[in-house]
C-alpha positions as CSV (number, residue, x, y, z in Angstrom):
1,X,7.1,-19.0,1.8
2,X,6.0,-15.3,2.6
3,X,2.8,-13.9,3.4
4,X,1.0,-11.0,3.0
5,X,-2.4,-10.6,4.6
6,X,-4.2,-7.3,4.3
7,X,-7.5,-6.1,6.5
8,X,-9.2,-2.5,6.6
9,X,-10.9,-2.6,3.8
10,X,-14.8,-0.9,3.5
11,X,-17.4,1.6,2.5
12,X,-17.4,5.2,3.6
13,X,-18.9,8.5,2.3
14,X,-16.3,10.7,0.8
15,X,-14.6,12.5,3.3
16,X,-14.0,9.6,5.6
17,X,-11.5,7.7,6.6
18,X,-10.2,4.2,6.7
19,X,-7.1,2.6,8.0
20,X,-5.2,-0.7,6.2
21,X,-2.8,-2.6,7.8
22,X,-0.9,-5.4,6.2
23,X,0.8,-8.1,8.2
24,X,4.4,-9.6,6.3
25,X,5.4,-13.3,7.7
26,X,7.8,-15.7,6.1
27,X,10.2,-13.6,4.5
28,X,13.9,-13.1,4.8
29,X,15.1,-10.5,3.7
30,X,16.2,-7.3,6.4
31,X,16.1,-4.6,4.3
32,X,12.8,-4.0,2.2
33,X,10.3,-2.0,0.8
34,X,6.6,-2.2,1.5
35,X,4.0,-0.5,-0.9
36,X,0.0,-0.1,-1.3
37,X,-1.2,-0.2,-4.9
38,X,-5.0,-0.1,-6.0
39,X,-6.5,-1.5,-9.1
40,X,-9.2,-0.6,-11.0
41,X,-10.6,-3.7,-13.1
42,X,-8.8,-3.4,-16.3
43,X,-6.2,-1.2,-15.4
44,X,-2.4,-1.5,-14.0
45,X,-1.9,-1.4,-10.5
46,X,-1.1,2.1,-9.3
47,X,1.1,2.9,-6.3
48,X,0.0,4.8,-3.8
49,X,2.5,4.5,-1.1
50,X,5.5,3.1,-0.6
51,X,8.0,2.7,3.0
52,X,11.4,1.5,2.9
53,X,12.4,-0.4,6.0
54,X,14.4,2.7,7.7
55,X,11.0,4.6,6.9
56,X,11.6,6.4,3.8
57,X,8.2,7.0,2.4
58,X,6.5,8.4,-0.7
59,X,3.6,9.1,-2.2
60,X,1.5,9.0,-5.5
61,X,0.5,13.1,-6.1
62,X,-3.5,12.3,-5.9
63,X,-2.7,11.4,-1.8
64,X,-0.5,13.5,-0.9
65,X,-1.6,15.2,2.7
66,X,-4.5,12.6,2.6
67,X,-2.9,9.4,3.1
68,X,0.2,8.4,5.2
69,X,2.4,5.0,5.3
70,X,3.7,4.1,8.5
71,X,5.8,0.4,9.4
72,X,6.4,-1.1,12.4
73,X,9.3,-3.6,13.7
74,X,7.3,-6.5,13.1
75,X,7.1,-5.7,9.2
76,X,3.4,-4.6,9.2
77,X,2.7,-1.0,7.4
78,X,-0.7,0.7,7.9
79,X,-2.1,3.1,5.4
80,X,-4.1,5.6,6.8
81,X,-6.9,7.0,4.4
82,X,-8.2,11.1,4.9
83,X,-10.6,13.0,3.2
84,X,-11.4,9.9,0.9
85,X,-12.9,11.0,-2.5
86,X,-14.8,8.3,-4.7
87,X,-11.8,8.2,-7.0
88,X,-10.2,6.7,-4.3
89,X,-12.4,3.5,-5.1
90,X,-10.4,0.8,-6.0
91,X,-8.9,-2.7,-4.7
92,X,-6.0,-1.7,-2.4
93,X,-3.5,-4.1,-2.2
94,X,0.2,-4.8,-0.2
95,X,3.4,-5.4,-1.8
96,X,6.5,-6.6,-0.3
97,X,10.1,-6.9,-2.0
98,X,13.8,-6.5,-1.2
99,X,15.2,-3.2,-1.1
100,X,17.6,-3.4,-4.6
101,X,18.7,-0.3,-6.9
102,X,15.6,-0.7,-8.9
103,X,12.7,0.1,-6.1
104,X,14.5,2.6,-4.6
105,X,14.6,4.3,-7.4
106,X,11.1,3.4,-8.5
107,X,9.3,2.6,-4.9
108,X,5.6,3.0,-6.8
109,X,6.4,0.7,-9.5
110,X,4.3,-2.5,-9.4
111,X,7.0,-4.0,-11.8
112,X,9.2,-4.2,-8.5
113,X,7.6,-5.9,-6.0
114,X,8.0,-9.6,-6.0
115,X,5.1,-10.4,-3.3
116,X,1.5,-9.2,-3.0
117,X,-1.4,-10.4,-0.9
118,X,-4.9,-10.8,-1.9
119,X,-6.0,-7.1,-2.0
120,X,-9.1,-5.4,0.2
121,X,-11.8,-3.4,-1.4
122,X,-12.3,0.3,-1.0
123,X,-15.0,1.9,-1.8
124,X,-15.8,5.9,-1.2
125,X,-19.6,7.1,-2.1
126,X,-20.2,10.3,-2.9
């Protein structure tokens, strides 16, 4: 059984920064994508950023030159946060699922992603 374990998660003022890393263990699969999402209560998830595992990334508009999705070769990704802005208050959470036709043509799509971990809170004041 796969796990996802995220950490990184804070308060800052707007125009800070925080880092999320989230470790993958247990799964099987070689070739994968990993994603960040955030939810608002209420709302769908939205994707933020997605890597494929030969590090093809990309990017929900709103974060574009802010944030940056990086992976390592022991499956844990690590979104960096720039120049947060209180919109960019939400629960962040990871994703993991195998790398099919659908998600690499859809990498932000929460409908995709077969495993998530528990989600961290972000919050940005202003």
């Amino acid at each position: 059984q796969g796990q996802l374990q995220e950490s990184g998660g804070g308060s800052v003022q707007a125009g800070g920064t925080l880092r999320l890393s989230c470790a993958a263990s247990g799964f099987p699969f070689h070739t994968y994508y990993m994603a960040w999402f955030r939810q608002d209560p209420g709302k769908d998830h939205q994707g933020v950023a997605s890597i494929s595992s030969d590090g093809s990334a990309t990017y929900e508009d709103s974060v574009k030159g802010r944030f940056s999705i990086s992976i390592d070769n022991a499956k844990k990704t690590y979104l960096q946060m720039n120049n947060l802005k209180p919109e960019d208050t939400a629960m962040y959470y990871c994703a993991t699922t195998p790398a099919d036709a659908n998600v690499r043509r859809f990498p932000l799509d929460w409908y995709f992603y077969e495993n998530w971990g528990q989600g961290t809170q972000v919050t940005v004041s202003s």
